[in-house]
C-alpha positions in Angstrom: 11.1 139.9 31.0 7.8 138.3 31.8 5.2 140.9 34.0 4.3 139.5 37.1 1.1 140.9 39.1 0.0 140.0 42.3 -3.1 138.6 41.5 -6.6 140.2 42.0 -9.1 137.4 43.9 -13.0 138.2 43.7 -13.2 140.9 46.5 -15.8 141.3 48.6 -15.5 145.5 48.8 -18.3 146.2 50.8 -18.1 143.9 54.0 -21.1 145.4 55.3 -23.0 143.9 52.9 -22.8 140.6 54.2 -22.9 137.1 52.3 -25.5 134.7 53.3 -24.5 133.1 56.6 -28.2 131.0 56.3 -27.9 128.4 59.2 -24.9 129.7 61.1 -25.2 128.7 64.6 -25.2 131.7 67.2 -21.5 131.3 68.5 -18.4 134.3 68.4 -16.0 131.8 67.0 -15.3 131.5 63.5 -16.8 128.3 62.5 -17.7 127.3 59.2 -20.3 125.4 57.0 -18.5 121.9 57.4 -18.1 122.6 61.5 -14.6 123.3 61.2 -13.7 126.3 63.8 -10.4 128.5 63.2 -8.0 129.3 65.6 -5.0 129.7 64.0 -4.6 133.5 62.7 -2.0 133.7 59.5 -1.0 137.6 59.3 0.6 138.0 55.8 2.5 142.0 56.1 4.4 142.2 53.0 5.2 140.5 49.4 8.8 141.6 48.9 11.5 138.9 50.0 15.0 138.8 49.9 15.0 135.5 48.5 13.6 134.2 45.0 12.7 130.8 46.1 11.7 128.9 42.5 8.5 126.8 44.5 7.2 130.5 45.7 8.6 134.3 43.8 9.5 134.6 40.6 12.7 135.4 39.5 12.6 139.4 39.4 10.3 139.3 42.5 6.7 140.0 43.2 5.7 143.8 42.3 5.9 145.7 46.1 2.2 147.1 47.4 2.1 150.5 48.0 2.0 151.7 51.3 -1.1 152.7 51.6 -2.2 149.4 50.8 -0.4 148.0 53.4 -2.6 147.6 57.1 -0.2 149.7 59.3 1.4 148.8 62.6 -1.6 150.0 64.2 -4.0 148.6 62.2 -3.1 145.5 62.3 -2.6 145.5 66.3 -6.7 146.3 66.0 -7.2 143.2 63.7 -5.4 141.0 65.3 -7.1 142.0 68.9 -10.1 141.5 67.2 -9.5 137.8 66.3 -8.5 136.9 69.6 -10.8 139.0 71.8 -13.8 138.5 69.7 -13.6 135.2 67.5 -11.3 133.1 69.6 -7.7 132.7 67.3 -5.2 131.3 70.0 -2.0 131.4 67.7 -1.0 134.3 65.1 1.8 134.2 62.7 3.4 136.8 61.0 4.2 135.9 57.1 5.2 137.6 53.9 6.6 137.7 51.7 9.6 137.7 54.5 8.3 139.6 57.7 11.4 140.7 58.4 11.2 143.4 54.8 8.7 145.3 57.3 11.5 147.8 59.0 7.8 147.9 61.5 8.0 144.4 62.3 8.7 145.0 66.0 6.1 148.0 66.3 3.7 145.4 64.4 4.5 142.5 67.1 4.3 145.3 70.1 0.6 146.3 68.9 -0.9 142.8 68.5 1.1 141.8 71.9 -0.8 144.6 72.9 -4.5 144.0 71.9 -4.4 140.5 72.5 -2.2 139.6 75.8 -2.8 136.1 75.7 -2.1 134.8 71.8 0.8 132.8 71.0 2.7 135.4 68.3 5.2 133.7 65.8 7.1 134.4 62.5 8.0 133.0 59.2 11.0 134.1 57.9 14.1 133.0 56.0 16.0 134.0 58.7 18.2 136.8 56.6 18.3 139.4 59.0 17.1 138.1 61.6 20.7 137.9 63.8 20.0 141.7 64.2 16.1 141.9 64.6 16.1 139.2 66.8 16.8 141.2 70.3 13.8 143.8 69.3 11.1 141.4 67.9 11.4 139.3 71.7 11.3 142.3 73.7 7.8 143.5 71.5 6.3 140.3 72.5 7.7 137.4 70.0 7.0 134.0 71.4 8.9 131.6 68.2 10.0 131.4 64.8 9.8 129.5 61.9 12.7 130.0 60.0 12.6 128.5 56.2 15.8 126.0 55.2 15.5 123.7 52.4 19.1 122.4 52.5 22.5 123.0 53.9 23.9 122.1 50.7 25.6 126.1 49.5 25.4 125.3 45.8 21.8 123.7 45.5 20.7 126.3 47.9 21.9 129.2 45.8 20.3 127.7 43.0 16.9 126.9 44.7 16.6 130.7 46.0 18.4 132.7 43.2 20.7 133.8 45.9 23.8 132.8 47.8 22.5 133.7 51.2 22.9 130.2 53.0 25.4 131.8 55.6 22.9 134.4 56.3 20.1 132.0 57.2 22.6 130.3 58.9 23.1 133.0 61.0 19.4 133.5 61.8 19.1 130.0 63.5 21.8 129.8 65.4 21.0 133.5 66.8 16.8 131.8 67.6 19.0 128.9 69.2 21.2 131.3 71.1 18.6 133.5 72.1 16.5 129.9 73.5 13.4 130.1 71.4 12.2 126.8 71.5 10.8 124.7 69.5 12.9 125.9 67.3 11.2 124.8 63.7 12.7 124.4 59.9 10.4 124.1 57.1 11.8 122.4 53.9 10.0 122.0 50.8 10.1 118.6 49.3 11.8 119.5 45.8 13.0 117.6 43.1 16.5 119.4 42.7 17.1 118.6 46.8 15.8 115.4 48.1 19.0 114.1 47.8 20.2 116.6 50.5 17.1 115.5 53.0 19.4 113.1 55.2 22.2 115.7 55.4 19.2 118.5 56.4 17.6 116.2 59.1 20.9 115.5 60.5 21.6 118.9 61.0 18.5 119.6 62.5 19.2 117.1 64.7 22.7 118.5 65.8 21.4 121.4 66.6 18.2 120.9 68.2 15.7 121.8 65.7 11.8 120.4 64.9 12.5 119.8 61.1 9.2 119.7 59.1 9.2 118.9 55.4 6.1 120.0 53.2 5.3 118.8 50.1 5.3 121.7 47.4 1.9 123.0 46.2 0.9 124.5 43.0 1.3 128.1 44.4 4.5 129.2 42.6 4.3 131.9 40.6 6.2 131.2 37.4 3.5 128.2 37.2 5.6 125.2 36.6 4.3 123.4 39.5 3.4 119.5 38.0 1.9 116.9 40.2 4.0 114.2 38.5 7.1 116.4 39.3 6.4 117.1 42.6 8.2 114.7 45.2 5.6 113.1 47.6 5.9 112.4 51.0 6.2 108.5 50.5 9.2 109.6 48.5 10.7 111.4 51.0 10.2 108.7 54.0 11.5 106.3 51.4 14.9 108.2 50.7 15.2 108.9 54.7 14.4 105.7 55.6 17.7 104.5 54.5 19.4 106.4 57.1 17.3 106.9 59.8 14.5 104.8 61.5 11.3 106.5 61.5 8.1 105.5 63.4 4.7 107.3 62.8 3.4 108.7 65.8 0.5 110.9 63.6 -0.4 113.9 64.9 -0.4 113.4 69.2 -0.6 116.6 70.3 -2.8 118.8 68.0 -5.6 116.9 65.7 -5.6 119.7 63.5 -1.8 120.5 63.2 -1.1 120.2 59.4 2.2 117.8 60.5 1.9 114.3 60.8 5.4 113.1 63.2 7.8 110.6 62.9 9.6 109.4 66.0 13.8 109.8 64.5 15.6 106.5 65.7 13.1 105.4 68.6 12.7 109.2 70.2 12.6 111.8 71.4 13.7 113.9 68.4 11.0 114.1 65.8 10.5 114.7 62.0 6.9 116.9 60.8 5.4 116.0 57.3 2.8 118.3 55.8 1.5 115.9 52.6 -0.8 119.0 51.2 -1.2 117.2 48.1 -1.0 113.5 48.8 -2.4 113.3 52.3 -5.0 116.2 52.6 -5.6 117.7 55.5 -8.5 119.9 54.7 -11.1 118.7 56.8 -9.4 119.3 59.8 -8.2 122.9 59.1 -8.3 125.6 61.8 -6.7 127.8 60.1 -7.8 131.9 58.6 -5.4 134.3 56.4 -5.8 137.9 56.5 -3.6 139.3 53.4 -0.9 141.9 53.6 -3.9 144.5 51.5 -5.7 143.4 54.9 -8.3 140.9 53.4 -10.1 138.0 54.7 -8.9 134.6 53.1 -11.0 131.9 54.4 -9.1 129.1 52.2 -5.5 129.3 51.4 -6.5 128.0 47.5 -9.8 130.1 47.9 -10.1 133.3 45.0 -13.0 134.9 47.8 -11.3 137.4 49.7 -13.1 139.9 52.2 -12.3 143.6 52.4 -11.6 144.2 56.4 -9.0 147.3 55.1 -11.9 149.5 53.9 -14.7 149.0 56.5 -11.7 149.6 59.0 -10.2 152.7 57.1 -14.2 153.9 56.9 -14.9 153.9 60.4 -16.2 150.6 61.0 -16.5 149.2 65.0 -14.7 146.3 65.9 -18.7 144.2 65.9 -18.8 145.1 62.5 -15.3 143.8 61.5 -16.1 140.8 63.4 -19.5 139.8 61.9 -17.3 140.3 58.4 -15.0 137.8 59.2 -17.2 135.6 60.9 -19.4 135.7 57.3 -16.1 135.1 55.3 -15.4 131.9 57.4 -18.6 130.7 57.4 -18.7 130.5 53.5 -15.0 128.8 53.6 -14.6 125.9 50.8 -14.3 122.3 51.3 -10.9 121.9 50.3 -7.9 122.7 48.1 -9.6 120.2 45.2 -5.8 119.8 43.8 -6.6 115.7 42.8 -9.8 117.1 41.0 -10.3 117.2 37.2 -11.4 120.6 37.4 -8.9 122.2 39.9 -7.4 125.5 39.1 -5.1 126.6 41.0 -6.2 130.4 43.0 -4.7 133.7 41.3 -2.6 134.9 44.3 1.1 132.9 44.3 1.9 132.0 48.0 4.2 134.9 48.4 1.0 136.8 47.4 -1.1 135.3 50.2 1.2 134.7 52.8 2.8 131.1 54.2 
C-alpha cells in the first residue's frame, strides 16, 4: 500500500517575524498586493472523512493529525473572533476533511458564534451524520450547510466515494430541508465517471428545493491522477444539460466575487451554480482566506506559503499580534492558481489536507 502524508507547505514558524508587507496601505482588513480584500473565512478542523471520494482522499484515507495539532474548540472560537472583529471576514465555513469527524463540532460553532456575533457560520459536509448533529450544531449558532452530492445514482456513487453511503447523505439533506435551512446548497464535482447522471442530479435538486452547484475538479486529489484533458469542463457540462433543461446565464448578480456563475433552470426562479476553476478562472476576484486544521494561514488555496497562527497563539501572543500575522500572510497572497501555465505544479497539501 502506497504511504500517504499530508503534505508539509513552506511554513512560516515564527509569525512574529513578519514578511515584507512594503507598500501595504494602512487599513485592518485583509487586503492584498493585487487589491483584492478577503472576507470569506474557510476554517478547515480535521482531515479524516468518512468518505474516500477518488477527486479528493485516497483510498486508505489521509493519516489523522494528532490532537495536539489540532486548534481546539477554544482556540479556534479566538481565531475566528479575530477575523471578524479585527480584519473584517463576514462569512466562515467550517471544512475538513468532513466537519462532522470533530465529536466538538457544536462546542467549535458555540465559541466562534460566541467571539464573533455577527458572522454568517456555515458547514461542508457529506452530510453522513448529520440527521443526528443537526439539532445541536443550530442551537450553537449554525446558520447553513453545504452538503456534498455528486449523484443520486447508488452504484456510481459507491464507486466514486469508496463507500455505499448514498442513503446516509440522503438522510442528511432531507433532515437540512426539514429543519428549514435555506438555501439549501449541493456541490457536485464535474467527473468523468458521472456526467451522465447530471440531469438526473439537477432534477432532484430541483424536487426538493435545493441550489445545485457543480465545480469543475481541480488538480488537488491526492492519488494524483488529476489530467486537464480528463477533466470534464463546464462547456461540457451545459452542453449535456442543455438537452434537458433550458439554461440562461444570469453571471454572478448577487455577489461579484462568488466563485458561481448562475444559470436561470427553464426561465426562473430555480437556479444552477458553476464554479469553472480551471477553465473560467476566477482568481482575480477572490475574497477568500484558509486557516488549516494545524491552524495555519493559507492565503491561496494552490499557495505552498502557510503562516504559523497555532504557535504565536499557543506562546502567548495578543490577538494585535495574530492579526498583523495574518494581515502579512494576505498581503503576500499569489496571483492565481497558474493551472493553464507551463510551469504549474500543483501545491503539496491534497484538498482534504487544506480544507474545501
Amino acid at each position: 500500500m502506497t504511504s500517504i502524508a499530508l503534505g508539509m507547505p513552506q511554513l512560516r514558524r515564527d509569525p512574529r517575524a513578519l514578511p515584507p508587507t512594503d507598500g501595504r496601505p494602512d487599513t485592518p482588513e485583509l487586503i492584498d498586493r493585487f487589491g483584492r480584500v478577503a472576507h470569506d473565512l474557510r476554517v478547515s478542523i480535521t482531515s479524516t472523512c468518512s468518505l474516500r471520494c477518488t477527486y479528493c482522499m485516497p483510498e486508505q484515507g489521509l493519516p489523522e493529525i494528532a490532537r495536539d495539532d489540532l486548534l481546539t474548540a477554544d482556540e479556534i472560537g479566538r481565531v475566528v473572533g479575530i477575523a471578524v472583529r479585527e480584519l473584517g471576514v463576514r462569512e466562515v465555513r467550517f471544512t475538513g476533511g468532513e466537519p462532522l469527524m470533530r465529536a466538538d463540532l457544536a462546542d467549535i460553532i458555540a465559541a466562534s458564534r460566541a467571539a464573533a456575533t455577527g458572522a454568517d457560520f456555515s458547514i461542508t459536509t457529506n452530510g453522513i451524520g448529520l440527521d443526528r448533529r443537526l439539532p445541536a450544531l443550530l442551537a450553537a449558532g449554525l446558520d447553513r450547510v453545504n452538503i456534498s452530492l455528486d449523484t443520486v445514482n447508488p452504484e456510481h456513487f459507491a464507486k466514486l466515494t469508496r463507500r455505499d453511503r448514498l442513503e446516509s447523505v440522503l438522510a442528511g439533506i432531507r433532515a437540512a430541508k426539514n429543519a428549514g435551512i435555506s438555501p439549501l446548497k449541493l456541490n457536485a464535482v464535474m467527473m468523468r465517471e458521472t456526467l451522465g447522471d447530471a440531469p438526473q442530479l439537477l432534477a432532484w435538486a430541483l424536487e426538493n428545493g435545493a441550489q445545485l452547484r457543480y465545480i469543475e475538479q481541480m488538480p488537488l486529489d491526492a492519488d494524483h491522477n488529476w489530467a486537464r484533458n480528463h477533466m470534464v469542463t463546464a462547456a461540457e457540462l451545459i452542453a449535456v444539460l442543455s438537452e434537458h433543461y433550458e439554461l440562461t446565464p444570469v453571471g454572478r448578480p448577487d455577489d461579484p466575487s462568488s466563485p458561481a456563475e448562475e444559470w436561470l433552470v427553464d426561465g426562473g426562479p430555480a437556479t444552477l451554480g458553476i464554479i469553472a476553476s480551471v477553465t473560467r478562472t476566477f482568481c482575480e476576484s477572490c475574497d477568500r482566506t484558509r486557516l488549516t486544521a494545524e491552524g495555519t494561514v493559507r492565503s491561496c488555496l494552490f499557495g505552498d506559503d502557510e503562516t504559523d497562527l497555532r504557535g504565536l497563539l499557543r506562546a502567548g501572543g495578543t490577538d494585535d499580534e495574530l492579526a498583523d500575522a495574518w494581515r502579512a500572510a494576505m498581503w503576500n497572497k499569489q496571483a492565481g492558481h497558474g493551472i493553464s501555465l507551463p510551469e504549474f505544479a500543483p501545491p503539496v497539501r491534497s484538498m482534504g489536507a487544506i480544507g474545501g
